[in-house]
N, CA, C and O atoms as a DFTB+ gen file, in Angstrom:
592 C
 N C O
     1  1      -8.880     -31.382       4.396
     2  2      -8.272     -30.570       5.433
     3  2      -8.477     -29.103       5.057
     4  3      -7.844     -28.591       4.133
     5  1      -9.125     -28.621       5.586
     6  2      -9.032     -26.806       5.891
     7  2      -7.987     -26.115       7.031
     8  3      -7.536     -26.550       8.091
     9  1      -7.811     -24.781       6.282
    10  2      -6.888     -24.058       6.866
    11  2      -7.587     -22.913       6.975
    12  3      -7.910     -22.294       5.961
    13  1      -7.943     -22.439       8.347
    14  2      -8.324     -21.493       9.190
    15  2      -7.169     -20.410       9.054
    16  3      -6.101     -20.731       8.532
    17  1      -7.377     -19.218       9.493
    18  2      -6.802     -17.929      10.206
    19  2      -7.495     -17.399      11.480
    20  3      -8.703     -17.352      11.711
    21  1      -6.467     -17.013      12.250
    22  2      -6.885     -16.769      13.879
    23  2      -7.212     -15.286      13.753
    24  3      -6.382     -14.607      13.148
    25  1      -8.035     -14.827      14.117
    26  2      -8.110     -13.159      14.428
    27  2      -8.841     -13.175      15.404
    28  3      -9.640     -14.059      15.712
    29  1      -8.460     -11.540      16.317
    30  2      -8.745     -11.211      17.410
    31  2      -9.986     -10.809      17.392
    32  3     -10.157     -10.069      16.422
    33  1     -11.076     -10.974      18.107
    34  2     -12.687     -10.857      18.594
    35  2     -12.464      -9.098      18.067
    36  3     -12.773      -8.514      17.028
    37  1     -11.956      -8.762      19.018
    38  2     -11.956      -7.260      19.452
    39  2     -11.603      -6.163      18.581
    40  3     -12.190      -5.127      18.266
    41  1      -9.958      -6.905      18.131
    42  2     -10.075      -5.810      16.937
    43  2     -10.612      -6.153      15.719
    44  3     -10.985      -5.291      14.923
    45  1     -10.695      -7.476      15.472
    46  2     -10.450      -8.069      13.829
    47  2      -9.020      -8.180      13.278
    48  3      -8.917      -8.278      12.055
    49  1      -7.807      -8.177      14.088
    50  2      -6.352      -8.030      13.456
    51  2      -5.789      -9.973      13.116
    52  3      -5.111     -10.677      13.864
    53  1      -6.133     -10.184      12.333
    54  2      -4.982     -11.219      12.461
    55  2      -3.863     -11.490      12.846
    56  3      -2.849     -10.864      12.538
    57  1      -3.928     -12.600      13.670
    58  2      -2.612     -12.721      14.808
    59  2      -1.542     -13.432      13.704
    60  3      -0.381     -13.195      14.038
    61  1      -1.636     -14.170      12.587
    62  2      -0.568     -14.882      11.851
    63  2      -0.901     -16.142      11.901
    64  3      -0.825     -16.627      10.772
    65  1      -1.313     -17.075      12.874
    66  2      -1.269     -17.760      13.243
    67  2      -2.699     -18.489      12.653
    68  3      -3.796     -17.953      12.501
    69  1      -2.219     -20.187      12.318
    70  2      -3.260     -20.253      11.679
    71  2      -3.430     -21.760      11.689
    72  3      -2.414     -22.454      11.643
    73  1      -4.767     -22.390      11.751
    74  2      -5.260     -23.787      12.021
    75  2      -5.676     -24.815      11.189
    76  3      -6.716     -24.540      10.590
    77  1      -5.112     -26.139      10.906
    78  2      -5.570     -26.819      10.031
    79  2      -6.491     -28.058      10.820
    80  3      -5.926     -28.816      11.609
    81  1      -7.720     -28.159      10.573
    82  2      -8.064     -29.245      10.766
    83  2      -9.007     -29.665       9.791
    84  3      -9.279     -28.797       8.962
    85  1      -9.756     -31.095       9.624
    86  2     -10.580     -31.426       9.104
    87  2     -11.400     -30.955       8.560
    88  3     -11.776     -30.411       9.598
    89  1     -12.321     -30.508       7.627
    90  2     -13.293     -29.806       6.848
    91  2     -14.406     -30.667       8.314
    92  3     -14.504     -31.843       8.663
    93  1     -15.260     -28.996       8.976
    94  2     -16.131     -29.360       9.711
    95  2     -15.543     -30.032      10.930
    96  3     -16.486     -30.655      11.418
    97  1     -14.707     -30.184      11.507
    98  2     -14.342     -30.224      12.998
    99  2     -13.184     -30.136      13.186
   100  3     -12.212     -30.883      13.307
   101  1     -13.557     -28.453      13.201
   102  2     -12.804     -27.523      13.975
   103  2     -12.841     -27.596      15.658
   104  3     -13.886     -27.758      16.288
   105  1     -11.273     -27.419      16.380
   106  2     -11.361     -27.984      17.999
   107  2     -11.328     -26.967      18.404
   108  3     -10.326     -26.306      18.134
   109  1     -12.270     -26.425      19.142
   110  2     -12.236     -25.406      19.778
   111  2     -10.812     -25.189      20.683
   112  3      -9.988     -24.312      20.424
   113  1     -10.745     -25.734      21.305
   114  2      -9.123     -26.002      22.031
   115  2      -7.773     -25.140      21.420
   116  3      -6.891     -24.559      22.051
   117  1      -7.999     -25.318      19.642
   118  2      -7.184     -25.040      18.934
   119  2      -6.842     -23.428      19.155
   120  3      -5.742     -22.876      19.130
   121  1      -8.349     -22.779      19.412
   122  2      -8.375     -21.738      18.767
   123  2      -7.951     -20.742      20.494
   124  3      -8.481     -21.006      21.573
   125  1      -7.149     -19.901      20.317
   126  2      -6.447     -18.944      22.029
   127  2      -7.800     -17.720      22.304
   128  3      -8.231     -16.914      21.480
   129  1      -8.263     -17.933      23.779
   130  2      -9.233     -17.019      24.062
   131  2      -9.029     -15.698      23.762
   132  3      -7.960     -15.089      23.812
   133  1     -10.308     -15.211      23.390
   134  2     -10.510     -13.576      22.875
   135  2     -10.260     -14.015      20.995
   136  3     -10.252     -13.010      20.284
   137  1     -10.102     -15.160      20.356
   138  2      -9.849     -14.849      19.001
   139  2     -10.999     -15.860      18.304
   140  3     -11.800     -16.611      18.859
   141  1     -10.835     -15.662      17.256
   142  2     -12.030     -16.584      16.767
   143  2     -10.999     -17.303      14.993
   144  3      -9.784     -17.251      14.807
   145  1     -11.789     -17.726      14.288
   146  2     -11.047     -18.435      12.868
   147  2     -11.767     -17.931      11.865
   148  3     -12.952     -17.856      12.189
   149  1     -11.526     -17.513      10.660
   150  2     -12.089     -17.550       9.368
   151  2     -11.483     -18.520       8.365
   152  3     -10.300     -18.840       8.240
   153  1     -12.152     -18.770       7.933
   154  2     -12.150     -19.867       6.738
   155  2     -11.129     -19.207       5.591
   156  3     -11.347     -18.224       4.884
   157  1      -9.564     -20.339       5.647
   158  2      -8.888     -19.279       4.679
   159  2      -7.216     -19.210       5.209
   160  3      -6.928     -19.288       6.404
   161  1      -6.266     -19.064       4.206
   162  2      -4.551     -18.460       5.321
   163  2      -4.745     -17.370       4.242
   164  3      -4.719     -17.366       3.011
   165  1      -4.942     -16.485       5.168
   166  2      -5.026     -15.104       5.117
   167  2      -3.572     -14.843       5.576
   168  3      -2.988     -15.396       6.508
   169  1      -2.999     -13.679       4.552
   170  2      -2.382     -12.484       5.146
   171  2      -2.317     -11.941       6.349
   172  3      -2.558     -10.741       6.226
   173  1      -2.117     -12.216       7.427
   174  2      -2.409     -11.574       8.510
   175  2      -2.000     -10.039       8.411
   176  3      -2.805      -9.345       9.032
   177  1      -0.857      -9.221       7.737
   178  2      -0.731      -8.178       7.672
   179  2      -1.996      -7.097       6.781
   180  3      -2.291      -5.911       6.932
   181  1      -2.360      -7.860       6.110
   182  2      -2.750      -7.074       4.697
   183  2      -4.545      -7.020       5.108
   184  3      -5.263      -6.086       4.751
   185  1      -4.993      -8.107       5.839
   186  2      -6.413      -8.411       5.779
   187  2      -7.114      -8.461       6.850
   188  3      -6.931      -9.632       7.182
   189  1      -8.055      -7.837       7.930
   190  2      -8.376      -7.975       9.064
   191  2      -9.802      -8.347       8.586
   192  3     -10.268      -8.217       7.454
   193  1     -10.590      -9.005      10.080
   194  2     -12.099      -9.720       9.581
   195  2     -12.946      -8.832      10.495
   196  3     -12.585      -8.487      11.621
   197  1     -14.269      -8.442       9.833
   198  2     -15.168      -7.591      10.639
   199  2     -15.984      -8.825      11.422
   200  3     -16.761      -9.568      10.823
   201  1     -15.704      -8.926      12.790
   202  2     -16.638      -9.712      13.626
   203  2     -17.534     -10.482      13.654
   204  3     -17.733     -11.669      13.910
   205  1     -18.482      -8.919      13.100
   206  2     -20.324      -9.036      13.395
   207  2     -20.685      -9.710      11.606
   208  3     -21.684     -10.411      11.443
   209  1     -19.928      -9.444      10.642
   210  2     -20.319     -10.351       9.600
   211  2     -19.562     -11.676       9.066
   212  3     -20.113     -12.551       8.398
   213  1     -18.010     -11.677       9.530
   214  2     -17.544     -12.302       9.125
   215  2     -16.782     -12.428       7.695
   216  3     -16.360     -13.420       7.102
   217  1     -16.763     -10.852       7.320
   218  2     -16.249     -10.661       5.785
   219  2     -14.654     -10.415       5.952
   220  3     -14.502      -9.958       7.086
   221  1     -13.780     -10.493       5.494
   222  2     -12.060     -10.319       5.591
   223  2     -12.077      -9.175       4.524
   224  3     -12.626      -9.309       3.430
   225  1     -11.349      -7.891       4.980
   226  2     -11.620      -7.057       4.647
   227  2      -9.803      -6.867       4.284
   228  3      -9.029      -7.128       5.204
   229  1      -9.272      -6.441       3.017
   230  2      -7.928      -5.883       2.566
   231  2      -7.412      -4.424       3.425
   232  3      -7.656      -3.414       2.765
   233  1      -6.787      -4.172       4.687
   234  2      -6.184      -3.219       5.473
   235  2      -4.656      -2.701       4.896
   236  3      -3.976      -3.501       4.254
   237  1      -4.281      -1.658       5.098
   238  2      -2.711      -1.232       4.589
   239  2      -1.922      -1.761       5.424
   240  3      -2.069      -1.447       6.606
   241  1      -0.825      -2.747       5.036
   242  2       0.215      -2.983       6.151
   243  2       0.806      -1.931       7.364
   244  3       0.510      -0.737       7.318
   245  1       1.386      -2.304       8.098
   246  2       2.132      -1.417       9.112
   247  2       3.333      -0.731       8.328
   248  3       3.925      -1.142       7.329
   249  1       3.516       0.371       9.026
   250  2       4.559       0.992       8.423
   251  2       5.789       0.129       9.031
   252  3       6.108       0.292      10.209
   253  1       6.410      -0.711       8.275
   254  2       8.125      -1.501       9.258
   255  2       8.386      -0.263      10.159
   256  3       8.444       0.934       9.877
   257  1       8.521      -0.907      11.293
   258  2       9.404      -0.005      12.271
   259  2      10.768       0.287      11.784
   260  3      11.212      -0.209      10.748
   261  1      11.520       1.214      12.651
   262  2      12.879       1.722      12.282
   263  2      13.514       0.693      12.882
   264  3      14.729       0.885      12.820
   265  1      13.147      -0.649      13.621
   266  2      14.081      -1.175      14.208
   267  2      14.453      -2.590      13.065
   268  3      15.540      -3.126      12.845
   269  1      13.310      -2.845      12.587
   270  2      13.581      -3.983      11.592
   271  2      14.476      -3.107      10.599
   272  3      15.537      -3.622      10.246
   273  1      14.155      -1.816      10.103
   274  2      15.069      -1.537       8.989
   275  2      16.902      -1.243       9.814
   276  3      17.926      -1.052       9.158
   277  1      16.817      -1.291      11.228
   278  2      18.014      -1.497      11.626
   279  2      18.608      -2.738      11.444
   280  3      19.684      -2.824      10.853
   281  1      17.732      -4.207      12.109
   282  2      17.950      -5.294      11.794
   283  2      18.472      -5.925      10.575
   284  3      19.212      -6.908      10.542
   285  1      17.979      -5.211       9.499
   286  2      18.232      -5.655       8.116
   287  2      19.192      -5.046       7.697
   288  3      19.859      -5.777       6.966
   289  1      19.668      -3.890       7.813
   290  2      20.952      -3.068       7.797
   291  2      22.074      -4.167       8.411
   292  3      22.769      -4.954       7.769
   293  1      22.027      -3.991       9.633
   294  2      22.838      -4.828      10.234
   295  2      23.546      -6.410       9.736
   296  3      24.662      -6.815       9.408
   297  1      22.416      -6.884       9.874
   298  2      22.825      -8.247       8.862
   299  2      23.373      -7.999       7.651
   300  3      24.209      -8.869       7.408
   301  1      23.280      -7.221       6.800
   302  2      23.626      -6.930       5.721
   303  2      25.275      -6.625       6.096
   304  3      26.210      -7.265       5.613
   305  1      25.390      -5.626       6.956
   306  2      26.640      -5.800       7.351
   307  2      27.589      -6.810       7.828
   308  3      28.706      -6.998       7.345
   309  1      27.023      -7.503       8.893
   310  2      27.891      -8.571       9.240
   311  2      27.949      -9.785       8.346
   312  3      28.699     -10.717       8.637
   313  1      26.953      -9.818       6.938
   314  2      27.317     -10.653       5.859
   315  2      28.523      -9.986       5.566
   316  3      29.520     -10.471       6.102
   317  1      28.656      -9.181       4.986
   318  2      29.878      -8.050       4.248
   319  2      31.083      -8.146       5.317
   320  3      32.191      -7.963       4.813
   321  1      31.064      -8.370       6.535
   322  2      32.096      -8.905       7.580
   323  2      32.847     -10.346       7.572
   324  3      34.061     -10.522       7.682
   325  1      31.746     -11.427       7.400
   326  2      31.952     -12.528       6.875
   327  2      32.274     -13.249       5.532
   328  3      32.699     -14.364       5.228
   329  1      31.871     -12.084       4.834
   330  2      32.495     -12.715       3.198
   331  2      33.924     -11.990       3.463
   332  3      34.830     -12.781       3.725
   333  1      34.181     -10.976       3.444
   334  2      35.434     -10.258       3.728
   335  2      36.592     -10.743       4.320
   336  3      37.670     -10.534       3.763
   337  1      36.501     -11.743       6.011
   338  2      37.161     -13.151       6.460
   339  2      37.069     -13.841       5.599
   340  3      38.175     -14.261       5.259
   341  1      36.203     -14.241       4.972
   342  2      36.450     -15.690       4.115
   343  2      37.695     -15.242       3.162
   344  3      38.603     -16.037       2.918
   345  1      37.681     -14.170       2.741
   346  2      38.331     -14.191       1.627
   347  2      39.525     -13.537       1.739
   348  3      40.141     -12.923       0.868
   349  1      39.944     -13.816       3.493
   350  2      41.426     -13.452       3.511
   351  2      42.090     -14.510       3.885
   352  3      43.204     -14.338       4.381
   353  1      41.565     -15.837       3.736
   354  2      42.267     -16.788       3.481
   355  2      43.532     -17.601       2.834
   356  3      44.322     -18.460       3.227
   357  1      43.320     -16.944       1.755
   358  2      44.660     -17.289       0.850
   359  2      45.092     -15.975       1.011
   360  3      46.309     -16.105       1.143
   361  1      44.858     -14.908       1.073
   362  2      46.708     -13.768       1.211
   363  2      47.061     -14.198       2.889
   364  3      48.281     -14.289       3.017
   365  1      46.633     -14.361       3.642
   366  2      47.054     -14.875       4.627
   367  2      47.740     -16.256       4.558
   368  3      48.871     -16.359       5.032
   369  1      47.289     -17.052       4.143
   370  2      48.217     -17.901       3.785
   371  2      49.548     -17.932       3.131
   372  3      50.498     -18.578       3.573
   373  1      49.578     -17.058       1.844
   374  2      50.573     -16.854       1.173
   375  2      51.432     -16.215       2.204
   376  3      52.534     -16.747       2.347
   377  1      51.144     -15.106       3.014
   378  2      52.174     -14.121       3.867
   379  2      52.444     -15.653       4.760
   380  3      53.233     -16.394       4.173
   381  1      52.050     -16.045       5.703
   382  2      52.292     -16.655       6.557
   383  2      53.525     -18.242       5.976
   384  3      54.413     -18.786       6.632
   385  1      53.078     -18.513       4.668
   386  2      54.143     -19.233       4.148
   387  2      55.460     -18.523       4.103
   388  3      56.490     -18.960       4.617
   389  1      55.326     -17.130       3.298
   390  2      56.589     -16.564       3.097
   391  2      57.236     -16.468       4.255
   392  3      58.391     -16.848       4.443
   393  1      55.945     -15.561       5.689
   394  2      56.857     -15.459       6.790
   395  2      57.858     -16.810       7.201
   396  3      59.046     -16.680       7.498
   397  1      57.153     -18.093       7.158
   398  2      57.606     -19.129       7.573
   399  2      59.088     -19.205       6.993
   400  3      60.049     -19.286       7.759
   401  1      59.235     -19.176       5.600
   402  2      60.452     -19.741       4.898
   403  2      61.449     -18.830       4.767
   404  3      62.466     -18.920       4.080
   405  1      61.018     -17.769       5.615
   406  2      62.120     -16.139       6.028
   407  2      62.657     -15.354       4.748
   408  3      63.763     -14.875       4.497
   409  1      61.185     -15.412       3.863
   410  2      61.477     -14.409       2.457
   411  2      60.542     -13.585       2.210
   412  3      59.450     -14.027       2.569
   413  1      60.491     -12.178       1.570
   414  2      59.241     -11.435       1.987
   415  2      57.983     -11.828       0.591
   416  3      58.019     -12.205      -0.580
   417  1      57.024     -11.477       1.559
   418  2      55.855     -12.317       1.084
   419  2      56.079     -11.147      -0.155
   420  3      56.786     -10.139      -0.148
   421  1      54.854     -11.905      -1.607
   422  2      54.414     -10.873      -2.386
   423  2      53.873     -10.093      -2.645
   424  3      52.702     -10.272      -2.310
   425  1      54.108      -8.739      -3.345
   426  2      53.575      -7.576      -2.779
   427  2      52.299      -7.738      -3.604
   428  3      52.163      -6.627      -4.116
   429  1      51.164      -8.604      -4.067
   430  2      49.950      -8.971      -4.207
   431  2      49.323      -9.512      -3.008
   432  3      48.432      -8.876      -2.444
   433  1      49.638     -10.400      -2.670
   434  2      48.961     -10.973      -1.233
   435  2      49.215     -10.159      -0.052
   436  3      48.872     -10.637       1.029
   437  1      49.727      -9.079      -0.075
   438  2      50.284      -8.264       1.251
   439  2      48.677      -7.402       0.330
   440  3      47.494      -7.669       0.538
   441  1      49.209      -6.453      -0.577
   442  2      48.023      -5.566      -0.757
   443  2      46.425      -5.810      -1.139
   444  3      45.535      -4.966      -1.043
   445  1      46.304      -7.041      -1.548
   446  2      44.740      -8.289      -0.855
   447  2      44.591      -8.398       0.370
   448  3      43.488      -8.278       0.902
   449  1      45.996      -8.713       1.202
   450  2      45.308      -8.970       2.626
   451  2      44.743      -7.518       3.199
   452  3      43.659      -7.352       3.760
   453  1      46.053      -6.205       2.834
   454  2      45.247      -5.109       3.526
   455  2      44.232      -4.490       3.298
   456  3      43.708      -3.874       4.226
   457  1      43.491      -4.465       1.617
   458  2      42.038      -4.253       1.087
   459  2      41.403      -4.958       1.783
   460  3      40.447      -4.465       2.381
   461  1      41.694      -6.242       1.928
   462  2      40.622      -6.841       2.895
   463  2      39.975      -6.538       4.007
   464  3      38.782      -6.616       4.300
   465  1      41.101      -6.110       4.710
   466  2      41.578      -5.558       6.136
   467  2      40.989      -4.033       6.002
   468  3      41.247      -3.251       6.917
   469  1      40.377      -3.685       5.132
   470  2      39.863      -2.267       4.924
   471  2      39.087      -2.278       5.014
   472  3      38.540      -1.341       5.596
   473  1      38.318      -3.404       4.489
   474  2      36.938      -4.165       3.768
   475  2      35.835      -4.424       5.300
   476  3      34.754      -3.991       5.699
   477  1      36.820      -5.323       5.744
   478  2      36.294      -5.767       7.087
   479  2      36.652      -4.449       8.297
   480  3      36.070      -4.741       9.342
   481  1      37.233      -3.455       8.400
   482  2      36.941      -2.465       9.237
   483  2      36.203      -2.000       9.474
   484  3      35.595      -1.905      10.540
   485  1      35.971      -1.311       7.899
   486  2      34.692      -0.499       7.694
   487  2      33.229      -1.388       7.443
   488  3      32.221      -0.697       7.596
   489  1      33.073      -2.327       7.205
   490  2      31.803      -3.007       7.886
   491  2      31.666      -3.205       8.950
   492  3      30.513      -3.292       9.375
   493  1      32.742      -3.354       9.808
   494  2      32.827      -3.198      11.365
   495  2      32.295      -2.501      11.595
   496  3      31.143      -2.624      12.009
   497  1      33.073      -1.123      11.382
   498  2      31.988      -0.067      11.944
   499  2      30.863       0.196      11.653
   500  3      30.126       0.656      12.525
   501  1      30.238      -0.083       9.925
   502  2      28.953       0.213      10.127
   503  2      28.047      -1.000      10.769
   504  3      26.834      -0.854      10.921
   505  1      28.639      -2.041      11.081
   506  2      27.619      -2.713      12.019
   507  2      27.771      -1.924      13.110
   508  3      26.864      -1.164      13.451
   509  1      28.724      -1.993      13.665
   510  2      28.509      -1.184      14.965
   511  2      27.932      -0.495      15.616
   512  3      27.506      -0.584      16.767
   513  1      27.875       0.751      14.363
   514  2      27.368       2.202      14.100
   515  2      25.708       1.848      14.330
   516  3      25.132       2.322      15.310
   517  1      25.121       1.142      13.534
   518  2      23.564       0.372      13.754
   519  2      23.199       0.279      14.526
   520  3      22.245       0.859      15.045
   521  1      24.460      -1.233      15.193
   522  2      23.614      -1.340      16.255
   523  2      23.932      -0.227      17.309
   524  3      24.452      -0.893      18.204
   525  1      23.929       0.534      17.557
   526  2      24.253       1.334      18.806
   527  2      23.134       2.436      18.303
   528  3      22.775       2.924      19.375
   529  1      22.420       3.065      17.312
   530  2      21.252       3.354      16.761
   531  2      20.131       3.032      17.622
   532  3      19.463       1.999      17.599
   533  1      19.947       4.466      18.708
   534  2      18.639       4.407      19.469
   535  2      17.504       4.893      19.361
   536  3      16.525       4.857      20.105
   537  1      17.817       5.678      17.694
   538  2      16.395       6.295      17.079
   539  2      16.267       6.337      15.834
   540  3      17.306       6.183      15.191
   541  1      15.122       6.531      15.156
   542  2      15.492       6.818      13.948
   543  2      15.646       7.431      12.925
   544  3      15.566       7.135      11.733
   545  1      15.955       8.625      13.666
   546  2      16.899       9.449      13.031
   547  2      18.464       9.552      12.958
   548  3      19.204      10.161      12.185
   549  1      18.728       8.658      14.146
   550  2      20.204       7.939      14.308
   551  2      20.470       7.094      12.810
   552  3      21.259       7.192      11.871
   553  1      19.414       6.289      13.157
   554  2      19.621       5.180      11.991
   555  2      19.420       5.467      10.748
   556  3      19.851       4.662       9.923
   557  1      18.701       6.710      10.261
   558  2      18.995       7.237       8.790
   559  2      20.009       7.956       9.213
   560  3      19.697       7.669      10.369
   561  1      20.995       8.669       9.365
   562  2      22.192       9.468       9.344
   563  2      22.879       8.259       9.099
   564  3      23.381       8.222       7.975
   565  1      23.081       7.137       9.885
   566  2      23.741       6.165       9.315
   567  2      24.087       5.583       8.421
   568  3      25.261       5.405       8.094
   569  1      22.511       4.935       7.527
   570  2      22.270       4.408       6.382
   571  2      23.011       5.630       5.290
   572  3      23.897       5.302       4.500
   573  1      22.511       7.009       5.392
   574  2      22.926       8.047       4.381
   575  2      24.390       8.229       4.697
   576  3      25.058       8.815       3.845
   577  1      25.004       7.800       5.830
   578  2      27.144       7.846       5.397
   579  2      27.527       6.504       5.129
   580  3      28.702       6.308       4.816
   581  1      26.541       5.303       5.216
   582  2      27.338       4.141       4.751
   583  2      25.951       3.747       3.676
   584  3      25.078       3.086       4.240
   585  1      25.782       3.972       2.729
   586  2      24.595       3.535       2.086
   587  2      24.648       1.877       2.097
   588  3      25.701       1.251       1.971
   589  1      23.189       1.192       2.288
   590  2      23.419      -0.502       2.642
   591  2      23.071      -1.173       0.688
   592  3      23.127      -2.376       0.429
């Protein structure tokens, strides 16, 4: 079994996308008009193929857009949102027992639950802050008051 890479006729860019079939029958079918295959799982970022010889040539990646480095910001945040809930589990519990048995809770699980409660604000907002980031210069002012 061989493994092909798809690239475009026109430019030479590798699309990512890539074909396994049999050593020597390759289905044309396989392959999406305007692109052709080189022999190989190529990098599609790193390596484009010159046409007229067929050589795969090492290219500089793309610069990441500002929107993936928003994307990844972001998630990063709403992890830091979700560990933060998880782990107001037990002072919430503890308060909610005390409330129950009409004695005041301890002043450890009161000042856990509200660090928490600090914890998860302010990742609030810097997810927020992100996503609402319509440029990127928005989105570095961001990153530089909440470093990720």
């Amino acid at each position: 079994m061989s493994v092909f890479s798809v690239y475009e006729v026109a430019t030479g860019r590798m699309t990512g996308a890539q074909v396994s079939a049999p050593t020597g029958e390759l289905i044309a079918a396989a392959i999406p008009d305007g692109c052709a295959v080189v022999l190989g799982a190529w990098d599609y970022l790193s390596h484009e193929v010159i046409h007229a010889t067929g050589d795969v040539v090492p290219v500089s990646p793309p610069t990441p857009d500002w929107r993936e480095r928003m994307a990844a910001a972001a998630s990063i945040a709403y992890g830091d949102i979700l560990q933060a809930e998880a782990e107001q589990a037990r002072p919430m519990r503890e308060l909610v027992e005390a409330m129950l048995a009409g004695v005041s809770a301890a002043p450890e699980a009161i000042a856990r639950f509200e660090a928490l409660k600090s914890r998860i604000d302010l990742a609030r907002s810097r997810y927020n802050a992100l996503l609402a980031a319509t440029t990127e210069a928005e989105l570095d002012a961001i990153v530089d008051l909440w470093p990720v």
